[in-house]
N, C-alpha and C positions, 0 to 999 in steps of 0.2 A: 443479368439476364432479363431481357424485355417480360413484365408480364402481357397472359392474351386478354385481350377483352371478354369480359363479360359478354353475355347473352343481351341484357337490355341495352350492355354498351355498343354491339356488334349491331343490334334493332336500329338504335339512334343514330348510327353514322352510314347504314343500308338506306335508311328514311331519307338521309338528306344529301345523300349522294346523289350529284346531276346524274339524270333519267339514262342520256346515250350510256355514261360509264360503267353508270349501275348495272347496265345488259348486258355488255360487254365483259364486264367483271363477272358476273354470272354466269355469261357462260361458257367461260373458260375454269369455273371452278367449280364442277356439278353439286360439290356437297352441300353449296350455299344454296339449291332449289329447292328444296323443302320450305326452307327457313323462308326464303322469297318470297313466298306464295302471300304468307302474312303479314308480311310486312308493306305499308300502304307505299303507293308508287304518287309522287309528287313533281308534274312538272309545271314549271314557267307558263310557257308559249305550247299553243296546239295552233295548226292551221291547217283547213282543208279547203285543197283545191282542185280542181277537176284534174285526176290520174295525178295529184302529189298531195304530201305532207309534210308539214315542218312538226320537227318535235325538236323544242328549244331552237338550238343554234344548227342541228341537220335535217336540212330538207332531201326528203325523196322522191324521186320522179319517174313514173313506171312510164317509157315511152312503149313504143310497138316490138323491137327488138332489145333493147336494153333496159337498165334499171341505172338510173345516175345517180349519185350521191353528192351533196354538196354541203359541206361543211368547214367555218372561217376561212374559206375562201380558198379550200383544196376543193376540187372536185375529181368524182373518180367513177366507174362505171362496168355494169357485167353485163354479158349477156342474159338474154328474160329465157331462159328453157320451158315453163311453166305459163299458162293464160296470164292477165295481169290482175285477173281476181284473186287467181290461189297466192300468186308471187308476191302481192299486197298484203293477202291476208296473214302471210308466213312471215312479215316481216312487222306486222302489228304487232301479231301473238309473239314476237322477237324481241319487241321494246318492248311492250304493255306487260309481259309474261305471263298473260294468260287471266288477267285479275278484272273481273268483273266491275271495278270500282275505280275509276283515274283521277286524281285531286289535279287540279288544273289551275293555275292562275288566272289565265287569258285565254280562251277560246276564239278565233274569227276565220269563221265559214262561211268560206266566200264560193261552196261548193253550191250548187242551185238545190242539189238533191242529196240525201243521205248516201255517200260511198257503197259499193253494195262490199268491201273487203270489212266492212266494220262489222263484229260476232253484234246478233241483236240485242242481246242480255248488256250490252255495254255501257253502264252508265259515266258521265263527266259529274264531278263534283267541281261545282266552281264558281268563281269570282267574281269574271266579268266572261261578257256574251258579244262580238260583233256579227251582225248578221241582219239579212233582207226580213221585215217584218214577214212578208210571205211563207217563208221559212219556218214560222216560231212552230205552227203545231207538227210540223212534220219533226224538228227536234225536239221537243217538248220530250218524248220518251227516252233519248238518251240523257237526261236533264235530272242529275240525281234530288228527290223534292228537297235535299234538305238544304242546298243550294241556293232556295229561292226565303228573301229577295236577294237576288241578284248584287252585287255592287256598284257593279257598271252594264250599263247595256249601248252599246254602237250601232246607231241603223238610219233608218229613214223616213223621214216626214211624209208618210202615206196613209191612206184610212184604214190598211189594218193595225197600223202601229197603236191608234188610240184604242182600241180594243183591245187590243192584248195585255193577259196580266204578267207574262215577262219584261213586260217594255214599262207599265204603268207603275210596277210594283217596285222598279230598280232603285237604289238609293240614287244614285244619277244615272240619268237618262242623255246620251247625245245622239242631236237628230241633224243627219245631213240634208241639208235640203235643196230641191230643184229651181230651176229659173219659175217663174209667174206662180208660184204656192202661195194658196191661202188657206193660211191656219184660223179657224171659226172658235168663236167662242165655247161651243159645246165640244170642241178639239180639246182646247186650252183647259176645261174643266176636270177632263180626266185623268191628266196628269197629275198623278198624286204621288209624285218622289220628291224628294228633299231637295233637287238642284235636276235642272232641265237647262241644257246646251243647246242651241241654234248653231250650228256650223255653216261660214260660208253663207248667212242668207242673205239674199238679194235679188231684185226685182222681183218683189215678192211682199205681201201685207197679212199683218197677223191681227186677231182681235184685242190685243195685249189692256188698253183701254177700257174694252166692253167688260174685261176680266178683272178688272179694279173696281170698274162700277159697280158690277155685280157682288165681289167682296165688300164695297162700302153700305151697300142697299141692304144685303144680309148678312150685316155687321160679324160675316165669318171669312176669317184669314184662311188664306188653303193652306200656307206655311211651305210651300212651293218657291224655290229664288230661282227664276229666270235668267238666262244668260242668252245674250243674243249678238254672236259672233260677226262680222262683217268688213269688208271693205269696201263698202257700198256706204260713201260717207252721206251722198243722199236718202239713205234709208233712216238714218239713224236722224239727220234732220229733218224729215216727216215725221218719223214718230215722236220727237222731241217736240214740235209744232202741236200735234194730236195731244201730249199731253199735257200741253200749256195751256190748249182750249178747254180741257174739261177740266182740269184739277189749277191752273196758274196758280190760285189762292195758295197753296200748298207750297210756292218752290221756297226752298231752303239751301243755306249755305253748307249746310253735313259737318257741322264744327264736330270735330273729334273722330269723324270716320276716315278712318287710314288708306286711302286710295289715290292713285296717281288720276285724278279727275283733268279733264279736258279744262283749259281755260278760257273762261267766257261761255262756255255750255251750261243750259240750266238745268239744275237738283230740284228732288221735291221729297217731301216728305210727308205722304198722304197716309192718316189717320183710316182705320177698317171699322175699329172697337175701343173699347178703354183698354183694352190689355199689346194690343197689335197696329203695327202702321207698316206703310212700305216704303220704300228708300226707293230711287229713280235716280241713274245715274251712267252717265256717257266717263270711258278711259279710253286712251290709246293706249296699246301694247307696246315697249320696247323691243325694239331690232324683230319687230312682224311687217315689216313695212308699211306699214301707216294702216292695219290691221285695228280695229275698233270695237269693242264691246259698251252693249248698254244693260243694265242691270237693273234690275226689278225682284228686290229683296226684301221678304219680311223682317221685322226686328221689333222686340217687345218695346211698349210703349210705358213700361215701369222704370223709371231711373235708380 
């Protein structure tokens, strides 16, 4: 005879039951909505998008007379009898079950404006954030504090982004960036996460240089490692030029640093302080099509 689960055993596998199943399991079984209520609700993927959401692997889509469902690649579809505010919100309070608190993986709101089916009181605990800096203070309230820093944040290389402490405070930061951007030295300063992505830049000039000088002149490491993504193979040979003019004395072969290094590109490895230097260094990606990063890495200066 099977024994039943425990109570904390029944908690723990409520817990970590995918989100769609979880609802569905629920509520086909009323006696488990008590117990529900407490038990924290954990999902993967959020995404909002103007009149839809994905929650994990099913997305919903309130059009004008229907309501679509699409999920691994069934889709299926009712008529909307209800506004598509209430029909929205009847289907949040359907997944969400009503809990004021959602653990999230990956949040990316790609909605311009906060959905109006979303209850106010609703806060996201989470992970990682994509979204338009524009954005940040209008979400900021659904943004449970204890969430922040952030892990990842996803966005774009614009003047509110350097202001922002969701974006500034992220353990990594990736910034998409536009054609002709330039990133200033008082940009580059404020970034204060452990690793800063450049997606995509090109035709476009950063102060990356003025940003090293500045470190050497006041013998202070930010402890920032830059990454700056591109296929713009002439970008990465201008800045490689730029830094050959101010630092050459510096270039170094990076004996013992384990990276697929461009061959015939030059390395540097510029001193800050006695304790800090930074590492400069061009790779190509495998199977990104000729896809190139250059990197500007702290690393201690004690062997």
């Amino acid at each position: 005879m099977p024994i039943p689960l425990s109570y904390p055993g029944f908690k723990c596998v409520l817990e970590h039951l995918e989100a769609v199943k979880r609802a569905h399991i629920i509520a086909r079984a009323p006696g488990f909505r008590k117990v529900d209520k407490f038990i924290p609700l954990r999902l993967k993927e959020l995404y909002f998008k103007l009149n839809e959401v994905t929650i994990n692997t099913l997305t919903i889509k309130c059009d004008k007379n229907e309501v679509r469902f699409k999920m691994n690649g069934n889709t299926f579809s009712r008529e909307r009898s209800a506004s598509r505010e209430d029909k929205m919100m009847k289907l949040i309070n359907f997944y969400f079950g009503g809990k004021s608190i959602i653990h999230v993986d990956e949040v990316d709101w790609a909605e311009g404006s906060v959905p109006d089916f979303l209850p106010v009181d609703l806060k996201f605990r989470m992970n990682s954030l994509a979204a338009n800096s524009n954005q940040f203070d209008t979400l900021l309230p659904f943004i449970d504090p204890r969430s922040f820093p952030l892990k990842t944040v996803v966005t774009f290389c614009e003047p509110s982004t350097y202001n922002s402490h969701i974006a500034t405070s992220a353990e990594t930061l990736i910034l998409g960036s536009y054609f002709n951007t330039t990133i200033t030295l008082e940009e580059l300063k404020k970034l204060k996460n452990e690793r800063v992505l450049f997606e995509r830049f090109s035709y476009s000039r950063m102060d990356m240089v003025a940003l090293i000088k500045y470190q050497k002149e006041t013998k202070k490491a930010t402890g920032t490692t830059f990454v700056i993504a591109t296929d713009d193979k002439s970008f990465i040979d201008m800045m490689l030029r730029e830094l050959e003019q101010a630092f050459g004395k510096y270039r170094s072969d990076l004996d013992g640093v384990n990276e697929r290094f461009i061959p015939g590109w030059t390395k540097f490895l510029i001193p800050i302080n006695n304790e800090s230097r930074i590492q400069v260094y061009a790779i190509e990606l495998p199977g990104e099509g000729g896809r190139r990063e250059i990197a500007i890495k702290p690393v201690s200066a004690v062997i």
